[in-house]
C-alpha positions as CSV (number, residue, x, y, z in Angstrom):
1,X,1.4,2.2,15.2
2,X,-1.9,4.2,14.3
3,X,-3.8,2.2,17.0
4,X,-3.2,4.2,20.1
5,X,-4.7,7.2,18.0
6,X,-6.7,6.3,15.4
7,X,-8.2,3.1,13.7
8,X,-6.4,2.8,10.3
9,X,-8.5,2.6,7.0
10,X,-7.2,-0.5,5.7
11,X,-9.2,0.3,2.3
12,X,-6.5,3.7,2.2
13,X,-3.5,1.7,3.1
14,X,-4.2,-0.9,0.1
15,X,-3.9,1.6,-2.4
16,X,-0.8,2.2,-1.9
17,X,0.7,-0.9,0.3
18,X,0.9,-4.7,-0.5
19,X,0.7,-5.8,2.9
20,X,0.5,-3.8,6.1
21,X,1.1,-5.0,9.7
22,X,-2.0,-5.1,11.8
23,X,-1.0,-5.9,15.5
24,X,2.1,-6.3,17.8
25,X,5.6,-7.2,16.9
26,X,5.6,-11.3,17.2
27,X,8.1,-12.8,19.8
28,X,9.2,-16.8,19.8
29,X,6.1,-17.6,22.4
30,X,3.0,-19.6,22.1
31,X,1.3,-16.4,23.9
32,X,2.3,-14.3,21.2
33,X,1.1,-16.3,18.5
34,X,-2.2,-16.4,20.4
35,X,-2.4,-13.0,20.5
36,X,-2.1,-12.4,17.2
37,X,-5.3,-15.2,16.4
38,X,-7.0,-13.9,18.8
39,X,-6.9,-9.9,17.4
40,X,-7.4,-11.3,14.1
41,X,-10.5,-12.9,15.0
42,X,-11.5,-10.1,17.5
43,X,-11.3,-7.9,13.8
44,X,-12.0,-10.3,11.3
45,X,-15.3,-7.9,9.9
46,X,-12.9,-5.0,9.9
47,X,-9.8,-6.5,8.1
48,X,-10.4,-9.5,5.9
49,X,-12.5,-7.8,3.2
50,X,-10.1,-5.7,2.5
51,X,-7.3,-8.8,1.3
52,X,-7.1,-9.9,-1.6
53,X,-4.4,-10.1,-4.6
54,X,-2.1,-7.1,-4.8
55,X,-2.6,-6.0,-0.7
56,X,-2.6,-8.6,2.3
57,X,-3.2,-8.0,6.2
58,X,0.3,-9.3,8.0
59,X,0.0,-10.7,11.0
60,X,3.8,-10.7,11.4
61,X,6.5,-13.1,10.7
62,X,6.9,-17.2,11.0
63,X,8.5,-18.3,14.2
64,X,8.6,-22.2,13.3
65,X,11.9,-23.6,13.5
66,X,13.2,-21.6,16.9
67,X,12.5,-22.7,20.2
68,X,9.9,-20.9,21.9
69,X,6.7,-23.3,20.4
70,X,6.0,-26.8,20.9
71,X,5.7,-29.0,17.5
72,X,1.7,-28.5,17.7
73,X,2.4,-24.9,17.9
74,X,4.5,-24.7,14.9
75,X,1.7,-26.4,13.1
76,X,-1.0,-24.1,14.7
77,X,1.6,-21.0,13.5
78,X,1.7,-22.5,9.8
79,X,-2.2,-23.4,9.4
80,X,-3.5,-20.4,10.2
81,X,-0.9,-17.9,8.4
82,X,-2.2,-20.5,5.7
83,X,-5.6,-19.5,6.4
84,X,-5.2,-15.5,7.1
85,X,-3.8,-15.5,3.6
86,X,-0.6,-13.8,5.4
87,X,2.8,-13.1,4.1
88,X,5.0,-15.9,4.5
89,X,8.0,-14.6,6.1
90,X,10.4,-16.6,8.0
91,X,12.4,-15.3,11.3
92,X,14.5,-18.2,12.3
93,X,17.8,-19.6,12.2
94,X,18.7,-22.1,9.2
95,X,22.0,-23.3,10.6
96,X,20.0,-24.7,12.7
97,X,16.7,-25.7,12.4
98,X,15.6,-29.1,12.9
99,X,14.4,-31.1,10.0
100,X,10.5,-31.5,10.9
101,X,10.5,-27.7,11.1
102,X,12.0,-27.4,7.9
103,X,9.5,-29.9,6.3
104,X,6.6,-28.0,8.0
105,X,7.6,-24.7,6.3
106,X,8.0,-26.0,2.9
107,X,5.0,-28.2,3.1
108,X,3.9,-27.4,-0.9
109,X,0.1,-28.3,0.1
110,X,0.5,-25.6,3.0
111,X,1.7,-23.1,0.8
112,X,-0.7,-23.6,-2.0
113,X,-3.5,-23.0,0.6
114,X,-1.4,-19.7,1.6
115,X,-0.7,-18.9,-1.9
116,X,-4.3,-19.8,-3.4
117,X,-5.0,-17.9,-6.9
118,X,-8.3,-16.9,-5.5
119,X,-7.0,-14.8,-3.1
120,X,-9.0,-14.6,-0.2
121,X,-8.5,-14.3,3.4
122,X,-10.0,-17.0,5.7
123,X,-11.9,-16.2,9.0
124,X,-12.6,-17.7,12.3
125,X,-16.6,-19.4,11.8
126,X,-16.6,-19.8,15.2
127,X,-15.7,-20.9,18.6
128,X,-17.2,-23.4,21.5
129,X,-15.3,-25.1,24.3
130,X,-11.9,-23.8,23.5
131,X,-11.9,-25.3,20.3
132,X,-12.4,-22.9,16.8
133,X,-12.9,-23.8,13.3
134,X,-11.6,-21.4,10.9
135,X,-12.1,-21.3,7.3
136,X,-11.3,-19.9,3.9
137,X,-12.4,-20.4,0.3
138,X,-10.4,-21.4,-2.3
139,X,-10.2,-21.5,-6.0
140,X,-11.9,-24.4,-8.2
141,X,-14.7,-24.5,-5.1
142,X,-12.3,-25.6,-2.5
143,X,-12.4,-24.7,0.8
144,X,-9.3,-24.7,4.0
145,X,-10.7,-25.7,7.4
146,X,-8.5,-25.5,10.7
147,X,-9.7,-26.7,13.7
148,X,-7.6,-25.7,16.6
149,X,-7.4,-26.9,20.3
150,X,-6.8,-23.9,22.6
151,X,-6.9,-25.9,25.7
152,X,-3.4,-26.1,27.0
153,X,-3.7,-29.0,29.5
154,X,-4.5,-32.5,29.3
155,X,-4.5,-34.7,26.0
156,X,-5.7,-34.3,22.7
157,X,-9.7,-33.7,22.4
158,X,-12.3,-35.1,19.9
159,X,-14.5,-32.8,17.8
160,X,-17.1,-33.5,15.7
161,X,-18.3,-30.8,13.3
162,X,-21.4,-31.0,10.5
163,X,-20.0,-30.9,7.2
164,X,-23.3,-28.6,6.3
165,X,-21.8,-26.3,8.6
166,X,-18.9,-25.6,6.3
167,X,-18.0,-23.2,3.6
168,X,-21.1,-21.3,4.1
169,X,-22.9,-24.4,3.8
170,X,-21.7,-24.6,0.5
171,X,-18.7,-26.2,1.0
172,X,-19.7,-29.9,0.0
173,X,-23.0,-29.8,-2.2
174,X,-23.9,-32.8,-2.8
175,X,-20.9,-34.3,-1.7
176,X,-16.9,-33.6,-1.4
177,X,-13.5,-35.5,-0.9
178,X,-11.5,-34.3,2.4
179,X,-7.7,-34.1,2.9
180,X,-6.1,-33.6,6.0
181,X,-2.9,-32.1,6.1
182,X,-1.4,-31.3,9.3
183,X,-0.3,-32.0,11.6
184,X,0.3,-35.0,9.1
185,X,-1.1,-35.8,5.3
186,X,-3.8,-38.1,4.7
187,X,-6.5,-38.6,2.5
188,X,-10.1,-38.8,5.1
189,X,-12.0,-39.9,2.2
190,X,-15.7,-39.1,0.7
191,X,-18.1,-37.0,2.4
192,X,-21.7,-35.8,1.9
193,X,-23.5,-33.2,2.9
194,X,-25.0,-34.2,5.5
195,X,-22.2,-36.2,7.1
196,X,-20.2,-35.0,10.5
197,X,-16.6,-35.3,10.9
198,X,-14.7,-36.3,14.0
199,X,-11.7,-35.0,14.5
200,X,-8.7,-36.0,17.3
201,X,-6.9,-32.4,17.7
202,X,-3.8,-32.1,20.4
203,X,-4.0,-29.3,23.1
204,X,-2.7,-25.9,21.4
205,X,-2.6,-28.4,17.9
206,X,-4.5,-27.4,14.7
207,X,-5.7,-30.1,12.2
208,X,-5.9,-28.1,9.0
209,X,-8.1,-29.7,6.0
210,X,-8.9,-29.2,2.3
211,X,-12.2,-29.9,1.1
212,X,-12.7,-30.3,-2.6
213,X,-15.4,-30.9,-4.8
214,X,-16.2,-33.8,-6.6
C-alpha cells in the first residue's frame, strides 16, 4: 500500500517483518499470477537481496487447487513461489480439491526447493521468445531452474538452453546430474559443462529442474 506514495525500503521492513507483501492482492486467474511474475521480475535488483532466512518477499498466496488455472498453471504457480523463495500459503478449498492438485502442493521435492536451508531468493536470468528461465541457488551447490512457456496458444515448444549458461556459469563445473520435477519427476541424467539441454515446455507450463553436483 506504500506504492502509490513512496517506494518501500525493504531493508527497513526486514527488521522488523518476516515477510511482507510486495504487489497486488492475488485473484483465481492465470492473469493475476502473471502479473505477479511479471512485477517480480520487473524488481528482481530491488527486492531479492533483501530475502533471506528470518524475512521473505510474498508474492501472495497459492491458488492451486480452485478453478481459475489450467493444470500447467497450477505448476507454473508452484515452481516459481518455489523459486521466489515465497511463503507457502494456501487459499483454496480442501473439501474439494482434486487429487493432482493436492499432490502438486505437497510435492516434498517442491517444497524443499521452497524451503532450501540456504535461503536465497531465485531470479528471472532472462527472457527470449516468450519463454524465461529463472533460477535460484541452493544449498550443497545446487541450483533450481524453471523454464516457463508464456505463449498461450498453440502446443507445447522446445527449448534448448547451454548448461554453461546456468547458475552463474557455475552451476555444473565440470559436470552435474539433472532432475526434472514438474510438471512430472524424472531423472534427465548426466550433464557437462558444456552440454545444452532441450526441453519440451506446454503453453503457460513451467518445467522446473534441480541441478546437483557430482
Amino acid at each position: 500500500y506504500m506504492w502509490p506514495f513512496r517506494k518501500p525500503n525493504y531493508t527497513e521492513i526486514r527488521q522488523y517483518c518476516n515477510h511482507w507483501r510486495n504487489f497486488e492482492d492475488v485473484y483465481d486467474s492465470w492473469q493475476s499470477v502473471k502479473s505477479i511474475l511479471a512485477w517480480t521480475s520487473s524488481n528482481q535488483k530491488r527486492i531479492v537481496d533483501v530475502a533471506g532466512p528470518g524475512g521473505w518477499n510474498d508474492p501472495d498466496m497459492l491458488v492451486i487447487g480452485n478453478f481459475g488455472l489450467s493444470w500447467d498453471q497450477q505448476v507454473t504457480q508452484m515452481a516459481l513461489w518455489a523459486i521466489m523463495a515465497a511463503p507457502l500459503l494456501m487459499s483454496n478449498d480442501l473439501r474439494h480439491i482434486s487429487p493432482q492438485a493436492k499432490a502438486l502442493l505437497q510435492n516434498k521435492d517442491v517444497i524443499a526447493i521452497n524451503q532450501d536451508p540456504l535461503g536465497k531468493q531465485g531470479y528471472r536470468l532472462r527472457k527470449e521468445d516468450n519463454i524465461e528461465v529463472w533460477e535460484r541457488p541452493l544449498s550443497d551447490l545446487a541450483w533450481a531452474v524453471a523454464m516457463v512457456n508464456l505463449q498461450e496458444i498453440g502446443g507445447p515448444r522446445f527449448h534448448t538452453i547451454s548448461i554453461a549458461s546456468l547458475g552463474q556459469g557455475l552451476a555444473c563445473i565440470p559436470d552435474c546430474v539433472i532432475t526434472q520435477l514438474l510438471p512430472e519427476k524424472r531423472e534427465l541424467g548426466f550433464y557437462q559443462w558444456t552440454s545444452d539441454l532441450k526441453t519440451k515446455i506446454n503453453p503457460t507450463g513451467t518445467v522446473l529442474l534441480q541441478l546437483a553436483a557430482t
